[in-house]
TORKOL-4160 file (C-alpha; in steps of 0.2 Angstrom, whole numbers, padded with zeros to 4 digits, m for minus):
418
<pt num="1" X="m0021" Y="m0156" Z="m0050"/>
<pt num="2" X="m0016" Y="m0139" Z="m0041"/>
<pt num="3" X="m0018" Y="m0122" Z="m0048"/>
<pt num="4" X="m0011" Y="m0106" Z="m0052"/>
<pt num="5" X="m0015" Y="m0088" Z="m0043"/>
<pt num="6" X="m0007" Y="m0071" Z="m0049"/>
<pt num="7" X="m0004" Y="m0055" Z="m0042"/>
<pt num="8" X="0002" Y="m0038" Z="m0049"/>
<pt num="9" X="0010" Y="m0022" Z="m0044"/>
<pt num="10" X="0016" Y="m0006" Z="m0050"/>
<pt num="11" X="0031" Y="0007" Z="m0046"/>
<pt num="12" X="0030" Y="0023" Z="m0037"/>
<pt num="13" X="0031" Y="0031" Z="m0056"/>
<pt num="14" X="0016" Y="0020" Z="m0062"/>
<pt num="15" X="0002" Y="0037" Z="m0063"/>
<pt num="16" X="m0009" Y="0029" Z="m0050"/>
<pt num="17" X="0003" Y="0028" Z="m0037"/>
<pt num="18" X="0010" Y="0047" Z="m0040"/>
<pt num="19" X="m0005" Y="0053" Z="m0036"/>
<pt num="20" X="m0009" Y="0042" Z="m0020"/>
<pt num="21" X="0009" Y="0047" Z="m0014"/>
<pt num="22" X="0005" Y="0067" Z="m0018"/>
<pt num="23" X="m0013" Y="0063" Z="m0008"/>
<pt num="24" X="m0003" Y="0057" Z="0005"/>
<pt num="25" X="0011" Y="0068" Z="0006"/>
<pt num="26" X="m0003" Y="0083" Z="0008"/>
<pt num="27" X="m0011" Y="0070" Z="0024"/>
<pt num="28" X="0005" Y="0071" Z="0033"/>
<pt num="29" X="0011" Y="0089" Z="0031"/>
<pt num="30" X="m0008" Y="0093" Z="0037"/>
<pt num="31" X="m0004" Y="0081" Z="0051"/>
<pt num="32" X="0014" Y="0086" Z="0058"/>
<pt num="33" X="0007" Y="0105" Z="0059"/>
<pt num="34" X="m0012" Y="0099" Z="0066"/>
<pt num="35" X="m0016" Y="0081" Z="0072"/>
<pt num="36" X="m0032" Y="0082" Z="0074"/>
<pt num="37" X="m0034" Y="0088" Z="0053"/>
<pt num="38" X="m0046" Y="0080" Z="0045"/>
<pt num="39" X="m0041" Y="0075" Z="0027"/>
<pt num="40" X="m0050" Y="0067" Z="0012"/>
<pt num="41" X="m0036" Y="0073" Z="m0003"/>
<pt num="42" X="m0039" Y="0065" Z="m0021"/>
<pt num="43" X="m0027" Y="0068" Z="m0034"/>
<pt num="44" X="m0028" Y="0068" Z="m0054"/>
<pt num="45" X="m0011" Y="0067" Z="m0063"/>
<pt num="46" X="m0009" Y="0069" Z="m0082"/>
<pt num="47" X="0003" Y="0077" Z="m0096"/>
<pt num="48" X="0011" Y="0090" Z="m0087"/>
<pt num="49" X="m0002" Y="0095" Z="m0074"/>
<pt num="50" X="m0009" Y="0089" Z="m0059"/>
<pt num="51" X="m0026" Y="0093" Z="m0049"/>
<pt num="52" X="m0030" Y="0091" Z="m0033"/>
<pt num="53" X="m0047" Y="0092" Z="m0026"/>
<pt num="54" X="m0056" Y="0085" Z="m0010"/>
<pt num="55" X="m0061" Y="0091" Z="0007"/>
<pt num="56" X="m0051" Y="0097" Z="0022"/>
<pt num="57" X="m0055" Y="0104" Z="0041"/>
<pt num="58" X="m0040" Y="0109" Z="0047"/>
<pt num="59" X="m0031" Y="0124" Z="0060"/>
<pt num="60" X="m0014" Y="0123" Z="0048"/>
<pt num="61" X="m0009" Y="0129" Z="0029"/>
<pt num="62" X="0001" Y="0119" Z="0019"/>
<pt num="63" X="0007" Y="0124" Z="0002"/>
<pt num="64" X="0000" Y="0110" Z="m0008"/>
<pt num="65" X="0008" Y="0115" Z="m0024"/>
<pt num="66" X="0025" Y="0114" Z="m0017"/>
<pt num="67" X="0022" Y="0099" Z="m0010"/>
<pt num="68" X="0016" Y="0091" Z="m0026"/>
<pt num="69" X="0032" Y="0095" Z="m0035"/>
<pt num="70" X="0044" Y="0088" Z="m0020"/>
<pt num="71" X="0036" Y="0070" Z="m0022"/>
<pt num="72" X="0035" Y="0070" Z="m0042"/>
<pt num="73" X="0056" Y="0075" Z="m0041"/>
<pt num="74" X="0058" Y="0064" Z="m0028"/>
<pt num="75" X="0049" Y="0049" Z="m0040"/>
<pt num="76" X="0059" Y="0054" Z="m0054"/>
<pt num="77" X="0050" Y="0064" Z="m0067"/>
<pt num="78" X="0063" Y="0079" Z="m0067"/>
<pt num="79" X="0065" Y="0078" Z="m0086"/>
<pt num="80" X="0055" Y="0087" Z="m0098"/>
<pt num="81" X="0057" Y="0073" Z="m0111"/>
<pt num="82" X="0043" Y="0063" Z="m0099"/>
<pt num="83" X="0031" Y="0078" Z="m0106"/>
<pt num="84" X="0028" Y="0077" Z="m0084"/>
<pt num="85" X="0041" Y="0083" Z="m0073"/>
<pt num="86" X="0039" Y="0093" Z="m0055"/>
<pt num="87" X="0047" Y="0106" Z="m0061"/>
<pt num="88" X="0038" Y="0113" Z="m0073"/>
<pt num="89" X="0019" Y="0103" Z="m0071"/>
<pt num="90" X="0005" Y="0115" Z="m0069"/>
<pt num="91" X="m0002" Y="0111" Z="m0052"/>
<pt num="92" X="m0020" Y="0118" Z="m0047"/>
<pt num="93" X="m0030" Y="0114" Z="m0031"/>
<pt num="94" X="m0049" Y="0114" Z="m0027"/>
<pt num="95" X="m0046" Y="0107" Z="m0010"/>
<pt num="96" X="m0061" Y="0115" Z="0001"/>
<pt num="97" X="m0067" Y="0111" Z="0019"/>
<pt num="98" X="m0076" Y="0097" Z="0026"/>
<pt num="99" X="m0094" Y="0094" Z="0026"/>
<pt num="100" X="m0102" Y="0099" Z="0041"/>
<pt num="101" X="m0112" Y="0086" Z="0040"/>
<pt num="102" X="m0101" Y="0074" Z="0039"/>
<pt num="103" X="m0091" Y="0083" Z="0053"/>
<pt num="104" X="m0106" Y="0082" Z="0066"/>
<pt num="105" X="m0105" Y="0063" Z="0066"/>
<pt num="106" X="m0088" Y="0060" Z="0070"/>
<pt num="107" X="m0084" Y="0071" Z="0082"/>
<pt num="108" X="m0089" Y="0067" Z="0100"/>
<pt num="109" X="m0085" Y="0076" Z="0119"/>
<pt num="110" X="m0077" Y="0061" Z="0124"/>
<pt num="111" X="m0064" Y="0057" Z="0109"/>
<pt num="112" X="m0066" Y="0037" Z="0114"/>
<pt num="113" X="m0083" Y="0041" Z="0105"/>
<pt num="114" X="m0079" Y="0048" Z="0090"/>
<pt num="115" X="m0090" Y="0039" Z="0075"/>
<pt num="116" X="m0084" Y="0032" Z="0059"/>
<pt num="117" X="m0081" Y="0044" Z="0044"/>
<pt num="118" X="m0090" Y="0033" Z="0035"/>
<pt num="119" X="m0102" Y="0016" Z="0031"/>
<pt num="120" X="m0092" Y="0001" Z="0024"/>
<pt num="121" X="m0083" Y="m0014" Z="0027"/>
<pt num="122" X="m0065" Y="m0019" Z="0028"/>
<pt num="123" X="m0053" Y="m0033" Z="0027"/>
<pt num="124" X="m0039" Y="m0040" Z="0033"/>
<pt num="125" X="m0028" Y="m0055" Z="0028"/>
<pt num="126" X="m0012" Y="m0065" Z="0034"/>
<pt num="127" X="m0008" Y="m0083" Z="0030"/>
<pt num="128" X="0008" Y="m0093" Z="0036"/>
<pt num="129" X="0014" Y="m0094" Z="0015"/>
<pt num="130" X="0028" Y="m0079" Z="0019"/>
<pt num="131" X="0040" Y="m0076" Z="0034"/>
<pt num="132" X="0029" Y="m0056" Z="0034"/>
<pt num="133" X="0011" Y="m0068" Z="0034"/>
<pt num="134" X="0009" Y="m0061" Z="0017"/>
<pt num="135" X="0003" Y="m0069" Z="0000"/>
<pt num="136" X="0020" Y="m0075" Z="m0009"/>
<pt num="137" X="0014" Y="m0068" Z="m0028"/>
<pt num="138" X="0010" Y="m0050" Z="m0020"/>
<pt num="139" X="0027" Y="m0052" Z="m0010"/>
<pt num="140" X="0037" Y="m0056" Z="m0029"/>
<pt num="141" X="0028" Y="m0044" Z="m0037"/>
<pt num="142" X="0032" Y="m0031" Z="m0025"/>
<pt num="143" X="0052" Y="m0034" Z="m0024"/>
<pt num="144" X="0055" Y="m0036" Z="m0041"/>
<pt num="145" X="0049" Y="m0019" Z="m0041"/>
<pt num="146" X="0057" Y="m0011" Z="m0026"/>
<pt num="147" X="0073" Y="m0020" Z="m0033"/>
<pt num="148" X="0070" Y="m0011" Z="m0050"/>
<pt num="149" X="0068" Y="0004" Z="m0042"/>
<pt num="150" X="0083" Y="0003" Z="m0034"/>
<pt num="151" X="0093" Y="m0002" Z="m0048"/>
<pt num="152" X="0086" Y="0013" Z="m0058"/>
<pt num="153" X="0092" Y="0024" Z="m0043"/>
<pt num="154" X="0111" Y="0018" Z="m0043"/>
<pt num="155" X="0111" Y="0024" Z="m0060"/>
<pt num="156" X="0125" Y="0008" Z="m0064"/>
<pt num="157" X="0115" Y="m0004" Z="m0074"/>
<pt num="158" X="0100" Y="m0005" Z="m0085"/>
<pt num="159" X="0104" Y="0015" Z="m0084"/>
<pt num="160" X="0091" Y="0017" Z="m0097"/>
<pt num="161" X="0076" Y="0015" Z="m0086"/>
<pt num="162" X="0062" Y="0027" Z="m0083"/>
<pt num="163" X="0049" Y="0029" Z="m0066"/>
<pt num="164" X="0035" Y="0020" Z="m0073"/>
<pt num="165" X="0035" Y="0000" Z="m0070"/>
<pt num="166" X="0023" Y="m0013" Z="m0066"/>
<pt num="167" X="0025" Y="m0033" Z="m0063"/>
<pt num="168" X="0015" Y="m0050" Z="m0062"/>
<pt num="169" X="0019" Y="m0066" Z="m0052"/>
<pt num="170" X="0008" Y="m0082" Z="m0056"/>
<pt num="171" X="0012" Y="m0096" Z="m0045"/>
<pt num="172" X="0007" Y="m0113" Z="m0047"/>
<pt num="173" X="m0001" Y="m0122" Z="m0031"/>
<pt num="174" X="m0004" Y="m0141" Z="m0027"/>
<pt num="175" X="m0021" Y="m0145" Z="m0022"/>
<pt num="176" X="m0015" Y="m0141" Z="m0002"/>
<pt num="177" X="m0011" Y="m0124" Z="m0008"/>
<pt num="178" X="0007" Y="m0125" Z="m0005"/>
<pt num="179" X="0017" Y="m0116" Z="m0019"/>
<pt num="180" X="0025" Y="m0129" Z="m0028"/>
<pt num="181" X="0035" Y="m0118" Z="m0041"/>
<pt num="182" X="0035" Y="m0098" Z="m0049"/>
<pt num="183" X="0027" Y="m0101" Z="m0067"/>
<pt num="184" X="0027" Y="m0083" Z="m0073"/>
<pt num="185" X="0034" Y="m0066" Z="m0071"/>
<pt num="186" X="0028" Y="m0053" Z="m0082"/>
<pt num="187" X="0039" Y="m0039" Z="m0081"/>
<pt num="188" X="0035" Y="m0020" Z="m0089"/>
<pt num="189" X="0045" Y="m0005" Z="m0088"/>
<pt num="190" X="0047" Y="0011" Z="m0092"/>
<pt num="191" X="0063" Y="0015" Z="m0105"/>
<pt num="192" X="0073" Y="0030" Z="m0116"/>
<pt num="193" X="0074" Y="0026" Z="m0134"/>
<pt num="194" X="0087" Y="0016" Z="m0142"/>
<pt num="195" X="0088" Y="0024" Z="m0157"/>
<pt num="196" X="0075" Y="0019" Z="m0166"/>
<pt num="197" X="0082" Y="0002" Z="m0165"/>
<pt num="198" X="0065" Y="m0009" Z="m0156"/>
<pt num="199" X="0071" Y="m0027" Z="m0159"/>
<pt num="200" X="0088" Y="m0024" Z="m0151"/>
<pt num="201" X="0080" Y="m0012" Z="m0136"/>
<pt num="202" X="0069" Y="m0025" Z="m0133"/>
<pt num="203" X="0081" Y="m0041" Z="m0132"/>
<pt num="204" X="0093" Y="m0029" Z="m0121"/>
<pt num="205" X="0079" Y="m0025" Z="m0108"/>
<pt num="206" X="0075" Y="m0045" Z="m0109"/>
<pt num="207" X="0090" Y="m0050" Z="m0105"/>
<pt num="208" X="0095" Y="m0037" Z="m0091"/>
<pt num="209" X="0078" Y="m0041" Z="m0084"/>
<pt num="210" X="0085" Y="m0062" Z="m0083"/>
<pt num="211" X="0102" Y="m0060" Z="m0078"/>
<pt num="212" X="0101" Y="m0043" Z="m0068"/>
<pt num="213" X="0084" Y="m0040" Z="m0059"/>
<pt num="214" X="0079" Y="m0059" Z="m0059"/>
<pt num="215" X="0096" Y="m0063" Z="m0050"/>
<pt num="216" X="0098" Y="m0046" Z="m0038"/>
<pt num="217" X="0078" Y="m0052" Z="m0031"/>
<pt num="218" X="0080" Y="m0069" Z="m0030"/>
<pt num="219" X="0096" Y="m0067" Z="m0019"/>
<pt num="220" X="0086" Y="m0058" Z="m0006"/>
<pt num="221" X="0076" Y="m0075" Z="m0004"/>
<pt num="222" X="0074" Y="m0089" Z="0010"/>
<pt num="223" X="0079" Y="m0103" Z="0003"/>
<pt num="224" X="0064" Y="m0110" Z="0002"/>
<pt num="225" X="0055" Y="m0097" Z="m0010"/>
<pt num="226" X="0073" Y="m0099" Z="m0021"/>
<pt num="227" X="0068" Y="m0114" Z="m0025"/>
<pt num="228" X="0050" Y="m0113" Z="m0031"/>
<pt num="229" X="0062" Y="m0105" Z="m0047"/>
<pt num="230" X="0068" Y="m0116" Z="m0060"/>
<pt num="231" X="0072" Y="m0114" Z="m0080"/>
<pt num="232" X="0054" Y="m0120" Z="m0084"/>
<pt num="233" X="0048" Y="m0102" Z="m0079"/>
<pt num="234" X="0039" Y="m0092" Z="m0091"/>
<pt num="235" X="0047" Y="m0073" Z="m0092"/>
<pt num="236" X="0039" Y="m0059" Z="m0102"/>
<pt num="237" X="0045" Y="m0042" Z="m0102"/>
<pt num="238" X="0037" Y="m0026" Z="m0111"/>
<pt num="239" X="0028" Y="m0041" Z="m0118"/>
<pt num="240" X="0020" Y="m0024" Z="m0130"/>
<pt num="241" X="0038" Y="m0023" Z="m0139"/>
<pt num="242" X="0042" Y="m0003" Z="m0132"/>
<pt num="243" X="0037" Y="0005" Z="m0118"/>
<pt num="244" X="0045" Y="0025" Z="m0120"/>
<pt num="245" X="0027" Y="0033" Z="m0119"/>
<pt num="246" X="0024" Y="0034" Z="m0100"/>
<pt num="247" X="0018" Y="0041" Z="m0084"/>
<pt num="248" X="0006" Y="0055" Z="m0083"/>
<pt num="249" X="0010" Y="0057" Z="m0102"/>
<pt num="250" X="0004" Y="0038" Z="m0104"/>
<pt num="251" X="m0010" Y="0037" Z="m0093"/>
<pt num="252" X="m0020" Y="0047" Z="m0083"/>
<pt num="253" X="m0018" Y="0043" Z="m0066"/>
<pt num="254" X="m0030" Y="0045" Z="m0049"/>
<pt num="255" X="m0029" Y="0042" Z="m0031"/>
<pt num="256" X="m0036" Y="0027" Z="m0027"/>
<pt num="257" X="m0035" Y="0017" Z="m0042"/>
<pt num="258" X="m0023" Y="0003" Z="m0036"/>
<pt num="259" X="m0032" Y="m0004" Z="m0022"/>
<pt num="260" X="m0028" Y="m0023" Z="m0023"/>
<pt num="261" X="m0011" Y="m0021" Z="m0026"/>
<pt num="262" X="m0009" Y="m0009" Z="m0007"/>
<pt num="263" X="m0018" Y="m0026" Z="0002"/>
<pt num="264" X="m0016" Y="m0041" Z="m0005"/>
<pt num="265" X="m0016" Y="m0045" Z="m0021"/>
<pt num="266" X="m0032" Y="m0051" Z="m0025"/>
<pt num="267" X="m0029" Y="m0066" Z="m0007"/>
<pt num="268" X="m0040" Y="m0064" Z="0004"/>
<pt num="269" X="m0053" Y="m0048" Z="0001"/>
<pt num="270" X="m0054" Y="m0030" Z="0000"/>
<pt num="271" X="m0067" Y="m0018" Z="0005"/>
<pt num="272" X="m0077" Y="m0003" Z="m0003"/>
<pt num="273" X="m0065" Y="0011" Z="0000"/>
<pt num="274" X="m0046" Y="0017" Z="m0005"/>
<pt num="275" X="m0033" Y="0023" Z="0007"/>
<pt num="276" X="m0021" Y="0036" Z="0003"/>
<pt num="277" X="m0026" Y="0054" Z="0006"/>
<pt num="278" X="m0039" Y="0051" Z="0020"/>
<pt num="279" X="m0036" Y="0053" Z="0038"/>
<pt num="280" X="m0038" Y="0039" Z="0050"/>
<pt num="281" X="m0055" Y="0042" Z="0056"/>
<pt num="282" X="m0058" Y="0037" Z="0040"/>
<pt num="283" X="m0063" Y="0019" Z="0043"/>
<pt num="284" X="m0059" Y="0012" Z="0027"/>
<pt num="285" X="m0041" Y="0017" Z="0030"/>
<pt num="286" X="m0040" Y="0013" Z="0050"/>
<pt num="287" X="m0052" Y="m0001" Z="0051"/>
<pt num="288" X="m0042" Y="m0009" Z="0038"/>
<pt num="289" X="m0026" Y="m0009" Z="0045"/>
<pt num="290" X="m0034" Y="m0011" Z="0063"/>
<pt num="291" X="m0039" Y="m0026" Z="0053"/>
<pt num="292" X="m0022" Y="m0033" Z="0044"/>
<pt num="293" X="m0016" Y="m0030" Z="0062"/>
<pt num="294" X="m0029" Y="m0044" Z="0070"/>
<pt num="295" X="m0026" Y="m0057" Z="0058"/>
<pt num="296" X="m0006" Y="m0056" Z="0056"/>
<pt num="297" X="m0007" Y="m0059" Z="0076"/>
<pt num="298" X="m0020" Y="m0073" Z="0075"/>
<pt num="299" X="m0010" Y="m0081" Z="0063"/>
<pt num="300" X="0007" Y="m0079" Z="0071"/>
<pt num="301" X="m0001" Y="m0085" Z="0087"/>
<pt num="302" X="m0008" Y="m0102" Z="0081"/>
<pt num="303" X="m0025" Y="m0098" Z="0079"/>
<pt num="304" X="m0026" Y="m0105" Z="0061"/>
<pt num="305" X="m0012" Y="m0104" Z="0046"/>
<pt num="306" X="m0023" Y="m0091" Z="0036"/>
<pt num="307" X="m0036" Y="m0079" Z="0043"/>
<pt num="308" X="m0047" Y="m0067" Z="0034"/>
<pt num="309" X="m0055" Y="m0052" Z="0043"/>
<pt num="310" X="m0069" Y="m0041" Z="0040"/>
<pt num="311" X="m0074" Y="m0027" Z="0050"/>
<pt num="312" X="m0088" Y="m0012" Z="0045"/>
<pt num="313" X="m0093" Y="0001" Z="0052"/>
<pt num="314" X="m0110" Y="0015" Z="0052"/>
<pt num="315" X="m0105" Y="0033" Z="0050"/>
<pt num="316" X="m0106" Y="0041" Z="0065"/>
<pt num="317" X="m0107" Y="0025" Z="0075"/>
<pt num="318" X="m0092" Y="0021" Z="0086"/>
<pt num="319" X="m0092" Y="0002" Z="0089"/>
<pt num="320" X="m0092" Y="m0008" Z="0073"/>
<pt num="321" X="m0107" Y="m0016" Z="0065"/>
<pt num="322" X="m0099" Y="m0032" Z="0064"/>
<pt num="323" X="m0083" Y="m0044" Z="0066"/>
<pt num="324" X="m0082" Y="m0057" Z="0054"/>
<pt num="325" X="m0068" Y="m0071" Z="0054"/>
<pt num="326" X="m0065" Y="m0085" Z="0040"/>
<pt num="327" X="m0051" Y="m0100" Z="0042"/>
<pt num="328" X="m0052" Y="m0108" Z="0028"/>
<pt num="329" X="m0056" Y="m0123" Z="0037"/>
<pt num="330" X="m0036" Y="m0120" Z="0044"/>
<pt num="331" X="m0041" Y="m0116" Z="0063"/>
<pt num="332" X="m0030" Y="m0126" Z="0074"/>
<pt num="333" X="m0043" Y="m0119" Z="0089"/>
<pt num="334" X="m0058" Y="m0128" Z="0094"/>
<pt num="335" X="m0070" Y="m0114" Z="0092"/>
<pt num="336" X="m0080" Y="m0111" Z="0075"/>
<pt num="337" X="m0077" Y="m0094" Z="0066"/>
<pt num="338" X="m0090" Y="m0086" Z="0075"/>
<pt num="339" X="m0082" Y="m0090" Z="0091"/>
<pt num="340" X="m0065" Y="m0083" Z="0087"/>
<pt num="341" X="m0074" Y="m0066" Z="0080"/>
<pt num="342" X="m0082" Y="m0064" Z="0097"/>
<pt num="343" X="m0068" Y="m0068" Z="0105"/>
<pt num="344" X="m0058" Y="m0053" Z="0094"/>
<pt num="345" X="m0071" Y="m0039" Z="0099"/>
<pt num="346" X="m0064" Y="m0043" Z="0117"/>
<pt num="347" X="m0045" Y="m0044" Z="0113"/>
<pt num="348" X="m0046" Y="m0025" Z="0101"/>
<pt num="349" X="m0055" Y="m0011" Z="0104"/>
<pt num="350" X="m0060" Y="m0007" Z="0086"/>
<pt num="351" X="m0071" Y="0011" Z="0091"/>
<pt num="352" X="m0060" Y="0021" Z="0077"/>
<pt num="353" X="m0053" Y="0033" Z="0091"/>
<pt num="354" X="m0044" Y="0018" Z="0100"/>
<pt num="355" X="m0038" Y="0013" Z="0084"/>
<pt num="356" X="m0028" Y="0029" Z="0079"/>
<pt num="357" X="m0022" Y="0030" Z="0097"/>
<pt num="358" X="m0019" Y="0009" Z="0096"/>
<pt num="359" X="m0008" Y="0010" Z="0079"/>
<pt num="360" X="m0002" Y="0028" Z="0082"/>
<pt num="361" X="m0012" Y="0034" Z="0065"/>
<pt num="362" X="m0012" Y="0052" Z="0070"/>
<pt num="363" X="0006" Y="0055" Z="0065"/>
<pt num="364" X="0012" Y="0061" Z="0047"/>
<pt num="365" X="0016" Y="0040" Z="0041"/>
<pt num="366" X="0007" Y="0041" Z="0027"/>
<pt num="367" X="0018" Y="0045" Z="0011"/>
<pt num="368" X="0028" Y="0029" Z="0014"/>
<pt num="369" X="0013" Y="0018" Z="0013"/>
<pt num="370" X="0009" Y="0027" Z="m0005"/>
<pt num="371" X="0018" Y="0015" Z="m0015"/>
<pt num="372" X="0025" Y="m0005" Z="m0013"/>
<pt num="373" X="0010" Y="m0010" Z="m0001"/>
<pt num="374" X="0001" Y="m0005" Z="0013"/>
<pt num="375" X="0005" Y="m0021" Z="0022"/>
<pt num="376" X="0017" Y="m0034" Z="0025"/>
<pt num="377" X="0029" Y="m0019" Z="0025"/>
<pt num="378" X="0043" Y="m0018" Z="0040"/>
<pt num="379" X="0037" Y="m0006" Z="0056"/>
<pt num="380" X="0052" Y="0006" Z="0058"/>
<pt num="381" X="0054" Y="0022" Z="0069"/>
<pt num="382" X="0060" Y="0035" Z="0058"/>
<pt num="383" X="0061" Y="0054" Z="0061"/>
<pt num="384" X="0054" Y="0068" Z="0049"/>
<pt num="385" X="0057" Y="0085" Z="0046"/>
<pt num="386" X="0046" Y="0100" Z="0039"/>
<pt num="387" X="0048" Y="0116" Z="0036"/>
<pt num="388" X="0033" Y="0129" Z="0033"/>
<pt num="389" X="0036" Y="0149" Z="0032"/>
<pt num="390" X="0021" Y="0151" Z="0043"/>
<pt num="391" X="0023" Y="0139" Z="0055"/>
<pt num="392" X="0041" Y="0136" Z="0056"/>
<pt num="393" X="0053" Y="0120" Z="0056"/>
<pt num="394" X="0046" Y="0104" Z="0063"/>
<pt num="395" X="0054" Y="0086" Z="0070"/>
<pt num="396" X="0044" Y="0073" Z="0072"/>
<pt num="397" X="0048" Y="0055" Z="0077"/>
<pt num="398" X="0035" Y="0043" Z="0071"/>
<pt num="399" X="0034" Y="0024" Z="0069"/>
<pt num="400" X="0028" Y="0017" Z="0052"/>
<pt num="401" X="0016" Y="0004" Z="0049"/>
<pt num="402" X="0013" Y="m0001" Z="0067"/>
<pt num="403" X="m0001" Y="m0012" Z="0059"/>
<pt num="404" X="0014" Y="m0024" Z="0055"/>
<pt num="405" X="0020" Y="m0027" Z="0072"/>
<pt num="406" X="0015" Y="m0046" Z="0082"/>
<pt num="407" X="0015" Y="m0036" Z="0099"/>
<pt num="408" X="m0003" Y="m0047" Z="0103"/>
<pt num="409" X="0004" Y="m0061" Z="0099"/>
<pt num="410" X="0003" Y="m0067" Z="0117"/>
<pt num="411" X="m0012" Y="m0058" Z="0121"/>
<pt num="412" X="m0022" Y="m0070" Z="0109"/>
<pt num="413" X="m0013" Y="m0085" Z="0115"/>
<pt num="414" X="m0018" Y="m0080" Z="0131"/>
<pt num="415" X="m0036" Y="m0078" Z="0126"/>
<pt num="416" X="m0038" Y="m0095" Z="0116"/>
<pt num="417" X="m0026" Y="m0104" Z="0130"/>
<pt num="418" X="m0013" Y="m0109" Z="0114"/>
């Protein structure tokens, strides 16, 4: 009979996502200036103010307050009209230092050692369903978004869109779960008025969503996902009838609060923490691409067309508590899960210090993450620039999401002799 499955995401302008792109733009400027900062930043964003609180050890000073208005302008709340813009926003911070106590159990004399910032578990996911080993609904979902983004950017079409956005895929599934066709997309965004006029706002918005958006993302397709659309496709856009009110001055938004949509989509599993604003010997952020990392590599190597991974870890303990692997029933190996999760402990080092060193996490990478997913993005090298009037101008060359890259791909075929 097959089945349906959904996913969801939202815009950089969705509330939740300012505030984990503001957590994370404080992470990297504490970075660049001091790599070995150690950040937990949480961020609260409401009509027209925005406070930031959490706990920082670090040999650097950062202006936080100017770096909260740069990512809000740079999102595209510069208008006083959005009753939040980062020009104008009252910004207060109650950022403080670090626990000691948390402190004394991750740092170590030899670095290698250095214990986990916390307890708690993590996952990773990858399937063979895209060409990026991600699951195709979180894939749509994330596009039509970008793509919207982008088309609110150019400032040619659809020139009435605002920041704040958010989308649905459901996909139907045969009972091999191969995708069989797209069933629904719900679309909602963000809008200026239209004079007053909400059944012609609403009819224009629907039908630049179906002939502009629609169109733009499905042309960025293989041609096997283009034809998973067909005219039987459900489409609902600001399915509430007006969407004006929104933001900050909509909805409150925290740090943290999108979890599922940065991993992957409701596939696979998530663990107990959030991401964005903690440094990487936070494991729940590390472990968790460390994780991603393993299982896009098992899959691209053969081991089994979908692998779930699970990692966690004891505060102050260095080597992780356990290494858990699920197939599905999928593994194209002759070993049983158990088997190939002994066999990862000895391909990866997963202490959290060979991690950051591994994927490169003590670098300012952070702020790019924030918004559109975590993973299944494209590893790029990219160079940044800051400024700071007591520490002077900084360049840094970095490489973003190195969690993304198949460079053990023959390292695992070499371990399970593919």
């Amino acid at each position: 009979m097959g089945y349906l499955f959904t996913s969801e995401s939202v815009s950089e302008g969705h509330p939740d996502k300012v505030a984990d792109q503001i957590s994370d733009a404080l992470l990297d400027k504490f970075l660049a200036y001091d790599a070995e900062s150690k950040v937990a930043c949480e961020t609260m964003v409401t009509t027209g103010q925005v406070v930031l609180a959490g706990e920082v050890k670090t040999k650097t000073y950062i202006d936080v307050q100017e770096i909260a208005r740069e990512v809000i302008n740079k999102i595209g709340y510069t208008k006083g009209e959005y009753q939040f813009d980062g020009n104008s926003c009252g910004v207060l911070s109650a950022i403080h230092e670090q626990s000691a106590d948390i402190r004394r159990g991750v740092e170590r004399e030899d670095p290698m050692n250095q214990g986990a910032g916390d307890q708690g578990m993590m996952f990773g996911y990858a399937s063979t369903e895209t060409d990026n080993y991600m699951p195709l609904s979180l894939e749509l979902s994330h596009l039509l978004l970008t793509e919207l983004a982008d088309i609110r950017r150019e400032e040619k079409v659809m020139t009435y869109l605002r920041p704040d956005s958010k989308s649905q895929v459901t996909i139907e599934y045969d009972d091999n779960d191969n995708p069989v066709r797209i069933d629904t997309i719900v679309v909602s965004t963000q809008h200026d008025e239209f004079d007053n006029d909400d059944v012609r706002m609403l009819a224009k918005i629907k039908e630049d969503v179906r002939t502009i958006l629609i169109p733009r993302v499905v042309a960025k397709l293989p041609e096997r996902v283009k034809a998973l659309f067909d005219d039987k496709m459900v489409l609902h856009v600001n399915p509430t009838g007006k969407f004006v009110i929104g933001g900050p001055h909509g909805d409150t938004g925290l740090t943290g609060r999108k979890i599922i949509v940065d991993t992957y989509g409701g596939k696979g599993a998530h663990g107990g923490g959030a991401f964005s604003g903690k440094d990487p010997s936070k494991v729940d952020r590390s472990a968790a691409y460390a994780s991603r990392h393993i299982a896009k590599n098992l899959v691209a190597a053969g081991v089994s067309d979908e692998i779930l991974v699970q990692l966690s870890y004891a505060i102050g303990v260095a080597e992780p508590v356990n290494i858990f692997v699920n197939t599905y029933g999928k593994s194209k190996v002759e070993l049983t899960d158990g088997e190939i999760a002994e066999k990862v402990g000895q391909i990866f080092d997963l202490r959290p210090r060979a991690i950051e060193e591994r994927l490169k996490l003590r670098n300012p990478i952070y702020q790019e993450t924030a918004a559109y997913g975590h993973m299944g993005r494209k590893p790029e090298v990219i160079t940044k620039k800051y400024s700071s009037p007591y520490w002077g101008d900084l360049v840094k060359v970095v490489e973003l999401f190195t969690w993304e890259k198949l460079d053990y791909v023959d390292e695992v075929k070499k371990a399970f002799s593919l």
